[in-house]
Every structure is written in C-alpha cells, then in structure tokens.
Rosetta silent file (secondary structure, phi, psi, omega in degrees, C-alpha in Angstrom):
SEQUENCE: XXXXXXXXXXXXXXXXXXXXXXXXXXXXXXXXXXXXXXXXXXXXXXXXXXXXXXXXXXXXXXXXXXXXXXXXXXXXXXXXXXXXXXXXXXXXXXXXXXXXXXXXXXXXXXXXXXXXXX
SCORE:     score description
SCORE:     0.000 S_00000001
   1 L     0.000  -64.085  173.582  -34.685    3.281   23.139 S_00000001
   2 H   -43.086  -32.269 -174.796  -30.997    4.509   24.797 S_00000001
   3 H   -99.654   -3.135  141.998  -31.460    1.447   27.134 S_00000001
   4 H  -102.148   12.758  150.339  -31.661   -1.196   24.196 S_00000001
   5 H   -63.170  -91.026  171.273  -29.143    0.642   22.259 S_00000001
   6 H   -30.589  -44.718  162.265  -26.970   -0.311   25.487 S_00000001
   7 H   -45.511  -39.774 -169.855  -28.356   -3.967   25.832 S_00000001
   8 H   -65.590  -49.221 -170.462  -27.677   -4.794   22.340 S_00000001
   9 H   -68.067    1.191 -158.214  -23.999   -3.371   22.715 S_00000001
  10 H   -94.392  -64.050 -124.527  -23.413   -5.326   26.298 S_00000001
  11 H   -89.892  -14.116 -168.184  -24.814   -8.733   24.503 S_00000001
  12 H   -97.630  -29.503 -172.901  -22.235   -8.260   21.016 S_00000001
  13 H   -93.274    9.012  167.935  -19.318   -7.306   23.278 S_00000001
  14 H   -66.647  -62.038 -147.539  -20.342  -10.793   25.817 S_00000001
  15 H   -67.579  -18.958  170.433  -20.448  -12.906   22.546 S_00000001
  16 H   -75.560  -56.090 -150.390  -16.817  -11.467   21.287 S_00000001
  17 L   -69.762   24.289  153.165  -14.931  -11.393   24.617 S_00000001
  18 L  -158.164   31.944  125.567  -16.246  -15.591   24.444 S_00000001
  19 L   -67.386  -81.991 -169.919  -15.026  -15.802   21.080 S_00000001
  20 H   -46.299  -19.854 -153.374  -11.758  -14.355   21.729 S_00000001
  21 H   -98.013  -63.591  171.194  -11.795  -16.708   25.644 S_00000001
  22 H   -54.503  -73.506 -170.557  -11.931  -20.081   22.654 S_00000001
  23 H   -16.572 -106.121 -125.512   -9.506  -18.975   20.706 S_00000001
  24 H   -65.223  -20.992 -178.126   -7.145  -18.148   22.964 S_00000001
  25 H  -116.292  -68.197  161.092   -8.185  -21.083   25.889 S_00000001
  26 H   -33.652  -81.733  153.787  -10.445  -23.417   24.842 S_00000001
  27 L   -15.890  -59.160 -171.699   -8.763  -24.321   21.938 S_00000001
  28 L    90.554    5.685  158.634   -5.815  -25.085   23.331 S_00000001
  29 L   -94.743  133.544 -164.291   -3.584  -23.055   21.254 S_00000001
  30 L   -89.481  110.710  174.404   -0.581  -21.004   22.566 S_00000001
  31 L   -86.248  154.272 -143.772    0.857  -18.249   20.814 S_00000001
  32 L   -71.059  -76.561  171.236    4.120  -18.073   19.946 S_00000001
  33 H    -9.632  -70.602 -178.109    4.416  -14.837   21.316 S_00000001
  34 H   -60.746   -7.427  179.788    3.344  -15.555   24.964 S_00000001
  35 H  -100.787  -38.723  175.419    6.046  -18.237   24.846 S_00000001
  36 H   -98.454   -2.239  157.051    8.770  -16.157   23.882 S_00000001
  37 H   -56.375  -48.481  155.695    7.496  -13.519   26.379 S_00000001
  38 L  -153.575  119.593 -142.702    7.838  -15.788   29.319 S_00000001
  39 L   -99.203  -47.864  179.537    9.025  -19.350   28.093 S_00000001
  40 L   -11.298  -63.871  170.119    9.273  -20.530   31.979 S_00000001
  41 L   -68.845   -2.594  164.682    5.911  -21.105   32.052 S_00000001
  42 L  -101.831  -38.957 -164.363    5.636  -23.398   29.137 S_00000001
  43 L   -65.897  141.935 -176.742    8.900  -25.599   29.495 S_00000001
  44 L    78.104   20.006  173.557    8.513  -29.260   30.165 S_00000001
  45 L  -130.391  141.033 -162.262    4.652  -28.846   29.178 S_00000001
  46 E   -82.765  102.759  179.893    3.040  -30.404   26.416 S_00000001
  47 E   -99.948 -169.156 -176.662    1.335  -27.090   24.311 S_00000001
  48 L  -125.200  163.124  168.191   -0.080  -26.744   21.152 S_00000001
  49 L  -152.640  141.363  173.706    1.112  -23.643   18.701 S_00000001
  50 E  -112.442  152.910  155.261   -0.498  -22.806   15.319 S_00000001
  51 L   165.945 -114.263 -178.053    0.853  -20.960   12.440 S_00000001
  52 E  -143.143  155.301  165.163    2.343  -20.594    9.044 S_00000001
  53 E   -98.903  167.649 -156.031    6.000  -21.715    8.211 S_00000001
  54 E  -112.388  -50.844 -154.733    8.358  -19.669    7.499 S_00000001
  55 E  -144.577  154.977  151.586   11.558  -21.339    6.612 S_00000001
  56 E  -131.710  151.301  165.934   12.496  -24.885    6.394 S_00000001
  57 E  -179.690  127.485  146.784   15.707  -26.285    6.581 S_00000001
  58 E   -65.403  112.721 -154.993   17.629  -29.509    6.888 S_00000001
  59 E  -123.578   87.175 -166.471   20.815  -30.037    8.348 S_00000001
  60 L    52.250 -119.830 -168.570   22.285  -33.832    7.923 S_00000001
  61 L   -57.516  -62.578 -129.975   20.551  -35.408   11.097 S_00000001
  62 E   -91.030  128.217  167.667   18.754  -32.262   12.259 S_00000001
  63 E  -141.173  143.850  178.211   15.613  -30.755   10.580 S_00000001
  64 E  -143.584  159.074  179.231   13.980  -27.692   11.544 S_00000001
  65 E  -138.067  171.768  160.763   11.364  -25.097   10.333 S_00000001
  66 E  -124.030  132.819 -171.089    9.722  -21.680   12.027 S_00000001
  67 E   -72.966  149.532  172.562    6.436  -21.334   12.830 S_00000001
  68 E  -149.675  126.990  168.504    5.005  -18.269   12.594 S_00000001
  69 E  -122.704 -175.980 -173.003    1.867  -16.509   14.090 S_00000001
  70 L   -56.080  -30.138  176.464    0.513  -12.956   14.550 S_00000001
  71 L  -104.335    4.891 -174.076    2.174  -12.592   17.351 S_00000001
  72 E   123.613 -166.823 -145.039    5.877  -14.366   16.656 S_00000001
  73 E  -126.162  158.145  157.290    7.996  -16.798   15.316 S_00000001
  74 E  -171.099  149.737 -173.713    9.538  -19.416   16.718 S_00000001
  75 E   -47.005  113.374 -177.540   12.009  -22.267   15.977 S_00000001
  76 E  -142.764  140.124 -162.898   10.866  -26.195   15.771 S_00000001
  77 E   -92.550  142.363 -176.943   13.096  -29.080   15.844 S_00000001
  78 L  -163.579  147.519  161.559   10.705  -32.076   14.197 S_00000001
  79 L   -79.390  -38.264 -133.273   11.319  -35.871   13.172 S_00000001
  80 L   -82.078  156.076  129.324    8.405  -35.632   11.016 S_00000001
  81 L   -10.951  121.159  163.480    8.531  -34.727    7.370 S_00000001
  82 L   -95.491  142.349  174.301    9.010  -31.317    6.835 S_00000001
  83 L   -76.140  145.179 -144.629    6.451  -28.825    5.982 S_00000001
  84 L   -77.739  140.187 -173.162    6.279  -27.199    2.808 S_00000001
  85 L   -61.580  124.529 -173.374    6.962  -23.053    3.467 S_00000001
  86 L   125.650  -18.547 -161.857    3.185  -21.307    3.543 S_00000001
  87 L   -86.180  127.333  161.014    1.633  -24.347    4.847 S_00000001
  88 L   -86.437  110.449 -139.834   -0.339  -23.471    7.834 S_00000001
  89 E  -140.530  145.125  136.468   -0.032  -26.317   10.383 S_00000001
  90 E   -87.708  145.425 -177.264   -0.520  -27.009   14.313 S_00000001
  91 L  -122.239  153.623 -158.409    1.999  -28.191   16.259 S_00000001
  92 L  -123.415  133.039  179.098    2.315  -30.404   19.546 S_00000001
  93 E   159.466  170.503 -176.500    5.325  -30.343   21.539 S_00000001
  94 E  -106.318  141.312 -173.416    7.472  -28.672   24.317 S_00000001
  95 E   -88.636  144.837  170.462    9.514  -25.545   24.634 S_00000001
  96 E  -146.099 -174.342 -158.524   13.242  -25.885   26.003 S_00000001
  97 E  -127.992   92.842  175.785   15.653  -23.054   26.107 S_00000001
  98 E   -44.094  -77.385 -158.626   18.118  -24.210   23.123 S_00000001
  99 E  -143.725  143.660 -161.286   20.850  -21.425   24.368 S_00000001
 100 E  -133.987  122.827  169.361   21.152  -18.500   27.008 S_00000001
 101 E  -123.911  125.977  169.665   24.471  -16.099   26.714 S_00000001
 102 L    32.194  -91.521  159.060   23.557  -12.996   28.984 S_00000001
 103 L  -128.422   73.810  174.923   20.724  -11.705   28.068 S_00000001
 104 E  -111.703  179.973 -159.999   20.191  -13.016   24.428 S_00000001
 105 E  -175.800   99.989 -170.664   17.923  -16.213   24.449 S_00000001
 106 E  -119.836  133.763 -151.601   17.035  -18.851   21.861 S_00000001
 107 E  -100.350  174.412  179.711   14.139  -20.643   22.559 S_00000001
 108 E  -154.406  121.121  166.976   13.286  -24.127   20.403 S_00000001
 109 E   -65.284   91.606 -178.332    9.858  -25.615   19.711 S_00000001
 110 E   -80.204   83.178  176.006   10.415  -29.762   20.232 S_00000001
 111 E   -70.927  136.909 -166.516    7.388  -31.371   18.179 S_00000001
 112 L  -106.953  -22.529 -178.207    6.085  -34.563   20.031 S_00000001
 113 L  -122.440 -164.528  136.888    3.427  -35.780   17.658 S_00000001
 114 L   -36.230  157.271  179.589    1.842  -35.690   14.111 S_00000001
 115 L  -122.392  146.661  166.667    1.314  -32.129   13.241 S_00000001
 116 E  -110.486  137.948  170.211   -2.428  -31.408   11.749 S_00000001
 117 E   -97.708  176.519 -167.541   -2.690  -28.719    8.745 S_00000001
 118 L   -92.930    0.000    0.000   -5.451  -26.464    8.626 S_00000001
C-alpha cells in the first residue's frame, strides 16, 4: 500500500514538473521577469513574451504599451496598432537597453512581428 501511495505521488509530480518544462521552454515564451533579471542574455535575440497590457500610450511618431506578466512588466515600442489595455497578447521581438545611468536601467521590448491575442 505505502509503496503505491509513493508511486502515484512520483508519477503526478513527473507529469507537473513536464507541464511546468512547456510552459516555461517548449512554448517558447519568456517571462518578463527573467529578462529584466538578466537582460544580457536576451539582447539581439528574437524572444517571445506573453501578457496583459497595462498602459498604452502614443507619443506623435512613437507608440508604446507595457506588457505585463506574473512575474513583471515591461516596456514595448510597436509599429503595429496598439492594443486595447486588458487585452492579453504575445509578443515577438528583441530586448535593447533603452537607458543605463549608474545603476538604474530601462529596458525596452522592440516588437518585430504581428502580435497574436490569446
């Protein structure tokens, strides 16, 4: 009995930890977070980032909104249309390091394609 009480719980915590391995890999979506945690390793590479906007906002030439996931927010510069705030959308595009004064640090999401909503 004790050793398929233990079997059962080894095979439900297999089938989460490769749940959680798609999300986070398969998929191909990056969170926001891990990007503003160390952005080095994303800049100049084409990622993906899901979340919810936040903000929108249009400036003459320049339009931008913020993305937001569970784990942070972050800033994206777009051609496109802008999306309406709640709308939960992926986004394709490259990180660059807008502006660096000592050690504050604002990072900017450059969308490269169509964006798909969920």
């Amino acid at each position: 009995m004790f050793k398929k009480v233990i079997g059962i719980i080894l095979v439900v915590i297999i089938i989460a930890a490769g749940f959680w391995y798609y999300k986070t890999n398969i998929e191909g979506i990056t969170f926001i977070g891990k990007i503003i945690k160390d952005p080095k390793v994303y800049e100049g590479k084409m990622i993906t980032i899901k979340g919810t906007v936040t903000e929108r906002v249009q400036f003459m030439v320049m339009k931008y909104f913020k993305l937001k996931d569970r784990t942070g927010e972050i800033m994206v510069i777009t051609e496109n249309p802008l999306p309406s705030v709640g709308d939960k959308i992926n986004v394709k595009g490259m990180v660059h390091d807008a502006f660096s004064l000592g050690g504050e640090q604002i990072l900017v999401f450059i969308e490269k394609d169509d964006r798909n909503s969920e």
